[in-house]
C-alpha positions, 0 to 999 in steps of 0.5 A: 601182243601181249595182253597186259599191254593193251591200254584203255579203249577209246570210243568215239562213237556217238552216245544216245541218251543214258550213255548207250552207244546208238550202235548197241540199240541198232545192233539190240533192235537187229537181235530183237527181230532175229529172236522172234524168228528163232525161238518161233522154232525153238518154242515148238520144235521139242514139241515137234520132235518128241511129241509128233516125231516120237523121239526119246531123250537120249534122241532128242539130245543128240539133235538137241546138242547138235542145235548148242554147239556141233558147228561151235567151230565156226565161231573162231572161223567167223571171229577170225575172218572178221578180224583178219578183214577187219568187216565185223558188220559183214561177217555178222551179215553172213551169219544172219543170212544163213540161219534166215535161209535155214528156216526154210530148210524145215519145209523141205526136210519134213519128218526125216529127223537126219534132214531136220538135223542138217537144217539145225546144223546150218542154222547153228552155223549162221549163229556161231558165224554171226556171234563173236563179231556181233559181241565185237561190235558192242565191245567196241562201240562201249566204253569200258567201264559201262560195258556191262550196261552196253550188253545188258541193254543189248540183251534186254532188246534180243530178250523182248523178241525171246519174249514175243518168238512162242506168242507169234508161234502160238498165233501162227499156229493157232491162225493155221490149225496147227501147221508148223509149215507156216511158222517156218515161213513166218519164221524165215520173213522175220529173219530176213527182214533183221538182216536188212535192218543189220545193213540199213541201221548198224555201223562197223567199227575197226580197231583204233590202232590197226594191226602192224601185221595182218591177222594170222590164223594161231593170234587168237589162240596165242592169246590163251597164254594170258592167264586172266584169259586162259582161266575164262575161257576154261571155267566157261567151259567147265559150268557148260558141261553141268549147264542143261539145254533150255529145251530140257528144262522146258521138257522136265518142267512139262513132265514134273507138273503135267503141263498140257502140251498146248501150252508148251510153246509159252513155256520160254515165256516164263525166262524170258520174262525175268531175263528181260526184267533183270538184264540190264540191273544185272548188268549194272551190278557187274559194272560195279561189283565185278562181272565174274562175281555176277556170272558165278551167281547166275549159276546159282540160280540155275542150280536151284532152278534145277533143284525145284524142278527135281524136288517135291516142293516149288512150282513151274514158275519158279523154275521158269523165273531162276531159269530167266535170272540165270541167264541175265547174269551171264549171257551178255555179262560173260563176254562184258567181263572177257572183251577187256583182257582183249586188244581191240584188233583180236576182240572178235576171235578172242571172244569166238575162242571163249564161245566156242568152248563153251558151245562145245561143252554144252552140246557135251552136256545135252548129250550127256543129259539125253542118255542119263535121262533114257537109262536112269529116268528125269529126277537122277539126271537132274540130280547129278547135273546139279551136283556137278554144276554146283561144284564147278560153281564154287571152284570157279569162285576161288580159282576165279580168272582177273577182271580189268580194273578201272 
């Protein structure tokens, strides 16, 4: 099938109040509860590996690299699957499940950072399974025209537990005389519980038009022969080599100004905060204003994010705040802005392709910036990140791909 060919998306679903599709608000209450858990571990575990662990930044970008995209694969497995049974719900089920049972693993693998990597690598897993068919399903639940709002709301909610994840972390720890075991068990209840949720509250939706033919393996990678597509999912590719991990941001702005390692857990604070103020507004604008043109502003900020962080001038907050925007303006406007160039029956794997290349790219990028960081020190890292970053930027800006026009 041809991309050009694929008419408007029908959406029969239900509207709550405000025209966002109940399936969305389900699927963002579900993401909600599952960011509690996971940044409860993301919060503490830079903490935990470079302060307790004593590892240094090329180490800690190996595994850190793992954790963005060493199982980046099993998104175009997860995607397909999803669209070859046509059981989005299901496969995003399994996803949720395995990184509920991962967070278990940290009990067992201790100290021995080869098992710590496993345990990451599973996790990982669980997100890259449960991730294109999860967008899927909002794609497919929105209409068109306000998809951008779809995910922002969507990311908002995943956002607010962004948000609360290093609070309960913090509380955990505080509550246990710092025993991490115990966030790794609150963490696991968290999780476990917002798969029940998944299965209780979250409808699954097939493609109006089912497939003449079952799903075959080469679909989604066919569809790179669109070139509004093709030219996505390469300049999503591109800004992800010069993007830097969250944990090396949270690092490089405790080491520029000396933040008490106490206080580290509530860094994501700071991005959270400004994603969950400026998700939805940015996901308005890209309805409006085009999507691409939001997704490149969004790594501007980053650029100066970064920027702030390796000058002499600007605060943490700063950093924090640009580092928050950056992402409002990307994570869920990137898939709002792909989701229509897709037929309906490939969403999935069409989005999986995108995110898998992406993944890939970024865990390029952390190892990359662990062994500039080890050989060169913080300030020439970031320097040379930014440079990179900005000039894939304003290359995007002029060979940008085409939007679906309304």
């Amino acid at each position: 099938m041809y991309l050009a060919s694929v008419g408007p998306l029908r959406t029969p679903l239900r509207r709550v109040p405000g025209n966002v599709p109940g399936n969305v608000l389900a699927l963002g209450v579900v993401s909600l509860v599952t960011d509690v858990s996971a940044e409860m571990v993301t919060a503490i575990l830079p903490l935990y590996l470079v302060f307790g662990l004593g590892l240094n930044p090329l180490q800690f970008g190996l595994l850190d690299g793992l954790y963005a995209g060493a199982t980046a694969v099993l998104r175009l497995a997860g995607g397909h699957v999803a669209d070859r049974w046509r059981r989005l719900k299901a496969v995003a089920g399994v996803g949720y499940a395995l990184s509920a049972v991962a967070k278990l693993g940290f009990l067992a693998a201790a100290s021995s950072v080869p098992a710590i990597g496993a345990v990451l690598a599973i996790d990982r897993a669980g997100k890259g399974i449960r991730t294109a068919p999860r967008d899927a399903l909002i794609s497919l639940s929105s209409d068109p025209a306000t998809m951008g709002r779809s995910f922002g709301v969507h990311r908002a909610l995943d956002t607010v537990g962004a948000f609360l994840g290093p609070l309960v972390a913090t509380l955990v720890l505080w509550a246990s005389l710092n025993d991490y075991n115990s966030v790794f068990v609150t963490s696991f209840a968290l999780a476990a519980a917002a798969v029940i949720l998944l299965t209780a509250f979250v409808r699954d939706h097939s493609p109006h038009t089912p497939p003449a033919r079952p799903v075959g393996r080469m679909q989604a990678l066919a569809l790179l022969r669109d070139a509004a597509f093709r030219r996505s999912c390469i300049w999503a590719a591109a800004l992800g080599l010069f993007t830097i991990t969250d944990s090396f941001v949270y690092l490089a702005v405790q080491r520029r100004w000396d933040i008490d390692a106490g206080l580290f857990p509530l860094l994501p604070l700071g991005t959270a905060g400004t994603f969950l103020l400026l998700a939805i507004p940015l996901g308005r604008l890209g309805d409006r204003i085009g999507r691409w043109k939001v997704f490149l502003g969004g790594h501007l900020a980053l650029v100066l994010a970064l920027l702030v962080v390796s000058g002499p001038l600007g605060s943490w907050w700063l950093v924090l705040a640009l580092h928050g925007a950056f992402y409002a303006a990307t994570d869920g406007v990137l898939p709002a802005a792909v989701g229509p160039l897709l037929p309906e029956h490939l969403r999935a794997s069409g989005l999986a392709v995108l995110q898998t290349g992406q993944a890939l790219a970024r865990m390029a990028a952390a190892v990359t910036v662990g062994l500039l960081w080890t050989l060169w020190d913080l300030r020439p890292a970031m320097l040379t990140f930014t440079a990179g970053l900005l000039a894939v930027t304003l290359a995007a800006a002029v060979f940008k791909p085409l939007e679906v026009r309304r």
